[in-house]
N, C-alpha and C positions, 0 to 999 in steps of 0.2 A: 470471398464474401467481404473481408473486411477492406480489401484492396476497393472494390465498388463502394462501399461506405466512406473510404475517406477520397473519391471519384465525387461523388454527389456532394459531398460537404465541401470542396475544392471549388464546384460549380455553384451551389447556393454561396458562397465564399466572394465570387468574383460578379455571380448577378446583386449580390449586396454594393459590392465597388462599385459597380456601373451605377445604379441606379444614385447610390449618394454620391458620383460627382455631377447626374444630369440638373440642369438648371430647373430651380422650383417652378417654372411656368411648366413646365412639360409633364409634372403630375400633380399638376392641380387645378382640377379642370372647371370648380368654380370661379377661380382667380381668373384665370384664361375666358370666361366666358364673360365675365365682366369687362377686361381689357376690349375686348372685340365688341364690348355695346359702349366702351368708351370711344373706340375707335371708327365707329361708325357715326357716332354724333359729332366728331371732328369733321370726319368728310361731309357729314349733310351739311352742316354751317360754310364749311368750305363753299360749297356748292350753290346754296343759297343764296348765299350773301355775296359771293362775288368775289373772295380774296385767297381763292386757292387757282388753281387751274383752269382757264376760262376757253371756251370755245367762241370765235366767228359768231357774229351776232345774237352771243347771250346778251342780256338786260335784267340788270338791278336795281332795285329803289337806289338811291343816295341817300344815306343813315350822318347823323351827326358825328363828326369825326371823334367826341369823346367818345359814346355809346360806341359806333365801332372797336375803336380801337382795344377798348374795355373787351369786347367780342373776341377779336383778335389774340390777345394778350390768355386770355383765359384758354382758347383755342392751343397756342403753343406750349404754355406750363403742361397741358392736359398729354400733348405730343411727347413732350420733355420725358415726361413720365412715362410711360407706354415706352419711349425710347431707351430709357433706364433701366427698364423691366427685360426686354429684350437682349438686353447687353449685360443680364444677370443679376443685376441689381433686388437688394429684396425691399418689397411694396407689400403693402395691403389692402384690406379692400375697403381700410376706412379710408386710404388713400385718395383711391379711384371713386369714391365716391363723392367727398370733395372736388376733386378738381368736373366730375359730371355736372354740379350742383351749381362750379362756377361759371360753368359753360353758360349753362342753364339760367340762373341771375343776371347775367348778360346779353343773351338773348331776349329776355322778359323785358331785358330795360333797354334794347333797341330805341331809339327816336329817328322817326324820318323826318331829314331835314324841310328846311322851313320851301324849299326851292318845289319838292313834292309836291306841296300841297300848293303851292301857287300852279302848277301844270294840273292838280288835279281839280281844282274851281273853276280854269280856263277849259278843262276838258269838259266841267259837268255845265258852266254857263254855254255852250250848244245846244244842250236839252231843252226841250219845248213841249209845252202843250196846247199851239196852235189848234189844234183840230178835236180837243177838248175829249181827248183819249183816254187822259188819267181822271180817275175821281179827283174832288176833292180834297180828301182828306191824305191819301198817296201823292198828290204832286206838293200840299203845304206841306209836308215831312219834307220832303226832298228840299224842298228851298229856303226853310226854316237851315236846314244842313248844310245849306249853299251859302246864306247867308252870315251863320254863327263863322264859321272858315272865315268869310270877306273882313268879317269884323275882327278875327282873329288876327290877321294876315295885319291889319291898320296899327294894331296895337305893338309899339316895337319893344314892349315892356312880357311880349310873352313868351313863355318857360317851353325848352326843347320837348319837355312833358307836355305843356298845353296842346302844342303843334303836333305831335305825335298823335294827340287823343281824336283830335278836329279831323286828321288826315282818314283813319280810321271810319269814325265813326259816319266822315261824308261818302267813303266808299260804300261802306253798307246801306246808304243812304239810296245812293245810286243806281247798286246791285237790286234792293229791293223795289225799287221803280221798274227796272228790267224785266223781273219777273211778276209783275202788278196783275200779267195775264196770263193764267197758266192752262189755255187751251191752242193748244199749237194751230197753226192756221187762220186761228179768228182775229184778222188783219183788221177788223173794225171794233172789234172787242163789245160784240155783241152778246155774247153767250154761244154762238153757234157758227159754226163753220160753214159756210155757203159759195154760191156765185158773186154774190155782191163782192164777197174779199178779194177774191182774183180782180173784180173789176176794179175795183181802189187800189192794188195792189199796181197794174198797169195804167191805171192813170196818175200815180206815184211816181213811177217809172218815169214815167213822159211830162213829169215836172208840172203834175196838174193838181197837185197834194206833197203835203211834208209827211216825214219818215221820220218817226222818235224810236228811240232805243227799244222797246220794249216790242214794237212793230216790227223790227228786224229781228227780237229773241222769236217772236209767236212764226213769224212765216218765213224766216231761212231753211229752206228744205236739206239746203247742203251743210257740210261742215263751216264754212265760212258764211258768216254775218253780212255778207253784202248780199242784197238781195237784187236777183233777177229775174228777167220774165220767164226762166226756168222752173223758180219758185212758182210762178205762178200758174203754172203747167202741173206740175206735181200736183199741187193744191185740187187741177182741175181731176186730174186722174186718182186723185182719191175720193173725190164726189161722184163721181164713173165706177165706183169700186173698180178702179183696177189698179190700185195699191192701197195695202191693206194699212199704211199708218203714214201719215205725217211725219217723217224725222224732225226729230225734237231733242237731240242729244246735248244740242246746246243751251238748250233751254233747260232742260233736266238737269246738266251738272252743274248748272251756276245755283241751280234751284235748293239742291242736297247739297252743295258746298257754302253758302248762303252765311252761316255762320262764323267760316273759315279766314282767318285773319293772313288772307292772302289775298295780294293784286292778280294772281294770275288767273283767278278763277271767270274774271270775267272778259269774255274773249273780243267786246266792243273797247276795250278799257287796253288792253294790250296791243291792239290792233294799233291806236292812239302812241302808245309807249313805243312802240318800233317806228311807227313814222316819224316821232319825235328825235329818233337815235339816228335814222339812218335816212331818213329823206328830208330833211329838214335843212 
């Protein structure tokens, strides 16, 4: 009996060793769960922004190369750490919360350069309301938007801050003209979905009417924003009840992401941005 006594004291003896020479990450599992939501906001930034590991025809804003770099810089101290931790190093969590924080400040203070927003005035001066689509009060937003930008753009006295705000807020400007009609189908934006849209739809088609943004969100049946006389098909087949909804997908997420301080949510606006990158 005492031989097994000094058996288990020899074992709890030598699980005490092991345990105090493994490395403090390995039992501390809120530390560890923090490192990994540090470690994850490194790679979103990565990824986002374009200065980690890039694939074949991704596409980034171009950011002011202070504000970048700023991004950048706070991105690698945050690495630095995490890399220190890993390699035994003792951290804490007021640590990893700081270098989160400067991520984060950095982020916040992004500026998209002044080149942006000159691509995005020329992308929104396209926009029309020839055919007296939009209200009133929906197309003077938009061009109120259009114009504060132009006037912005003239002045060579303005702050990477101003152009940043102007880039933004003409996007939202844009996005919410897109969605000015939120009944999928109703190509004339009448309140109601009928024959007549198909028929403005195909003589659109055949270059006998213009097509604004907001006309391609309502009556793209497909994934893709170009509309064709297959759209116009669909449309017909659901007046036939014999499909039971208009796809509207892209109408819908631009619609619920609407607030989201991203370019990518709108899929006319991207469409734009790739042919600018690669067919240009």
């Amino acid at each position: 009996m005492k031989k097994l006594k000094m058996t288990v004291s020899c074992i709890l003896a030598m699980v005490m060793l092991a345990v105090s020479s493994v490395p403090a990450f390995a039992v501390n599992d809120d530390l560890e769960s923090k490192i990994f939501e540090l470690m994850l906001y490194c790679d979103k930034c990565q990824n986002e922004y374009g200065f980690g590991e890039t694939e074949p025809g991704d596409i980034y804003l171009e950011y002011t190369d202070t504000s970048r770099n700023n991004l950048i810089n706070a991105v690698e101290n945050a690495e630095n750490l995490i890399n220190s931790y890993y390699d035994g190093l003792s951290i804490t969590e007021d640590d990893i919360q700081s270098k989160y924080l400067s991520i984060l400040n950095a982020e916040d203070n992004l500026c998209v350069s002044k080149t942006e927003l000159v691509f995005l005035v020329e992308f929104c001066q396209l926009e029309n309301n020839d055919n007296n689509y939009y209200n009133n009060l929906t197309w003077n937003d938009f061009t109120q938007a259009l114009n504060s930008s132009i006037s912005l753009l003239d002045n060579q006295n303005s702050s990477d801050e101003e152009i940043d705000d102007q880039y933004w807020s003409l996007l939202y400007a844009y996005n919410e003209l897109c969605v000015s009609n939120q009944l999928a189908g109703d190509f004339d934006n009448n309140g109601e979905v009928n024959i007549i849209d198909v028929t403005k739809i195909q003589l659109a088609l055949a270059d006998f009417g213009t097509i604004n943004s907001s006309q391609k969100y309502v009556s793209a049946t497909e994934y893709s924003l170009t509309i064709t006389i297959k759209d116009a098909t669909n449309i017909q087949l659901y007046l036939a009840n014999l499909k039971d909804t208009i796809n509207s997908e892209n109408l819908n997420y631009l619609t619920n992401n609407i607030d989201n301080k991203d370019w990518r949510i709108n899929q006319l606006y991207c469409q734009a941005m790739y042919n600018r990158y690669f067919l240009m």
